[in-house]
C-alpha positions, 0 to 999 in steps of 0.5 A: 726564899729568893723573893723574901731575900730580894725584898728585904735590902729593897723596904730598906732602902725605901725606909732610908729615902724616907727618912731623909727629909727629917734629917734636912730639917731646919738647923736650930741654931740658925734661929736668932733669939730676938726681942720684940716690943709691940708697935703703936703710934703717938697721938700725933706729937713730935717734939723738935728741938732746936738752938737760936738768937735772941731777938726782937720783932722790930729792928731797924737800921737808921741811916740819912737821906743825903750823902755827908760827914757825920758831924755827931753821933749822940748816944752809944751802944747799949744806950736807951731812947725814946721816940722821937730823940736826937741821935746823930747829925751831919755836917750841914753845910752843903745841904744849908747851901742846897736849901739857900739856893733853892729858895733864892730860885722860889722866889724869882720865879715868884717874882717872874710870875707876877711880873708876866701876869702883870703884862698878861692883863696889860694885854703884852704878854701872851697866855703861853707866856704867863703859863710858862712862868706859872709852870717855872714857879711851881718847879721851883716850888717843888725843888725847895720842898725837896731840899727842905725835907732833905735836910730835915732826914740829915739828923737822926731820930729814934723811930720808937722807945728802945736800946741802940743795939749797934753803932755802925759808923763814927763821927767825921766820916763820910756815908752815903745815902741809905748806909746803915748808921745805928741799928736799934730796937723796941725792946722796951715794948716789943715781944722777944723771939728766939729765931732758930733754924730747922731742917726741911722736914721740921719745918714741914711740921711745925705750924703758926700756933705751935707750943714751945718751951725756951732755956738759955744758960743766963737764966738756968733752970728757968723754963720759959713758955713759948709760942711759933709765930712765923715761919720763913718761905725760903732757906736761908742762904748763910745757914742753909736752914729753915727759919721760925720765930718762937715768940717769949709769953709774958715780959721780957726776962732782965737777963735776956738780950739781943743775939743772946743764944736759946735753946728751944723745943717746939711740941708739934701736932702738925705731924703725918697721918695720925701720929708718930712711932716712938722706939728705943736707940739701939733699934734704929740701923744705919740712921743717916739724916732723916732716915735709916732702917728697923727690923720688924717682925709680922709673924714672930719667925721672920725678921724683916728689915724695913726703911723708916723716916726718921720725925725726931729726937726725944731724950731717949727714943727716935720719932718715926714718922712713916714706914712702921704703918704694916708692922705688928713688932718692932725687934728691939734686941738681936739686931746685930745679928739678923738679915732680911728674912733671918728667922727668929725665936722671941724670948722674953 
């Protein structure tokens, strides 16, 4: 009896120590009911979106080759010319001077020439002599051709058909050589770009060849299609961005004009690796530039919060690049409540 009566608070407090366990189980409510899509990535296109000024590829500003007073400016802003048309004079009375001077120097080394030849053969003037004033006469020569071009670039004339886009200087004022004095275009001819800026990231992107589609707000709900063309090598220090030219197919829009703003989307296929993961908004954490966070999940019990590299911006997803490659499902509801390592129950 004393043996029974020993072990009997002994087998209960064994069964005691062996049920513990089971009451420190896991806490149901510490389980975050989620939702979940499945991941798959895009066929390898991101679409870009970006603003930008209408253009042209073939601007130019026109300017005299000689200092002067600008006698005339023959045509406005707005206005169009043709190949070849007058456009602006300078005063030309310094480089008539320039040009009289220098003929009158031709011709006495010409006349020198032929006298010191002439004493040459007479056998009076030496061979040194007659070398000089040959010399003396091709300078001369030279110094005329020089002044007579000059004043030949004392006028301007258009370079192409086209439109005066800006006047940048007026009648009875004074420029110097090389300043810019109209600046016109070839928009009769020429092909109209939309010049946009884009981050570091997109232009690693976009390649030459790439489709586009262009709308401004003079033309709305026209669509017009486009093509990148070129892609600039270096920031642009004004604007801190990367430039592309997208090219306009077909003719030229009546309603579009230079420095006109666009808005552009360019359909990229140049993208890393084999495409892109397209995922709502609401999915996205702490989205700061080109980057920012998702929770995923491998084994629909644990969240895991994971960096992403954000490609994009469509009308209603993000564009992730990279980050995604390991993750099965992507948690797209619950987000606000989860951390690292949180577990999960899926619902539907």
């Amino acid at each position: 009896m004393k043996h029974t009566a020993l072990l009997l608070p002994l087998t209960l407090l064994l069964f005691s120590c062996g049920s513990k366990p089971q009451q420190e189980g896991i806490d149901s409510t510490s389980i975050i009911p989620v939702k979940v899509m499945p991941l798959a990535r895009q066929g390898g296109a991101l679409s870009i979106t970006a603003s930008g000024q209408f253009t042209t590829d073939d601007e130019v500003n026109l300017s005299f080759k000689t200092n002067g007073i600008i006698n005339n400016i023959l045509v406005k802003e707005g206005d169009p010319v043709h190949t070849g048309q007058l456009l602006a004079t300078l005063n030309l009375t310094e480089i008539d001077a320039q040009v009289q001077q220098a003929q009158l120097g031709f011709e006495k080394a010409q006349r020198d020439y032929q006298r010191t030849l002439n004493l040459h053969k007479d056998s009076v003037a030496t061979l040194e002599q007659l070398q000089n004033s040959k010399t003396a006469l091709d300078i001369a020569k030279q110094q005329l051709s020089t002044v007579q071009f000059n004043r030949s670039y004392s006028a301007i004339r258009a370079t192409q058909d086209g439109y005066v886009l800006r006047k940048l200087a007026n009648a009875g004022q004074f420029v110097n050589a090389g300043a810019s004095v109209l600046q016109i275009n070839g928009a009769r001819n020429a092909h109209w770009l939309l010049r946009i800026g884009v981050s570091d990231k997109e232009w690693a992107e976009v390649k030459a060849g790439d489709k586009a589609t262009v709308e401004t707000t003079s033309l709305p709900g026209e669509t017009l299609p486009a093509t990148v063309v070129r892609k600039s090598e270096g920031v642009d220090a004004q604007s801190g961005t990367f430039m592309i030219d997208v090219q306009l197919q077909g003719p030229k829009p009546a309603a579009i004009a230079t420095g006109m703003f666009g808005r552009c989307r360019i359909t990229s296929g140049n993208t890393s690796g084999n495409g892109a993961w397209s995922i709502p908004y609401e999915a996205l954490l702490d989205g700061n530039g080109s980057t920012g966070y998702v929770f995923i999940t491998n084994d629909n019990k644990t969240a895991q919060r994971i960096p992403v590299t954000i490609a994009g911006m469509e009308k209603d997803q993000v564009l992730i690049s990279q980050g995604m490659e390991q993750a099965r499902a992507l948690i797209i509801s619950g987000s606000a409540y989860l951390k690292d390592q949180s577990s999960i129950r899926i619902i539907q």
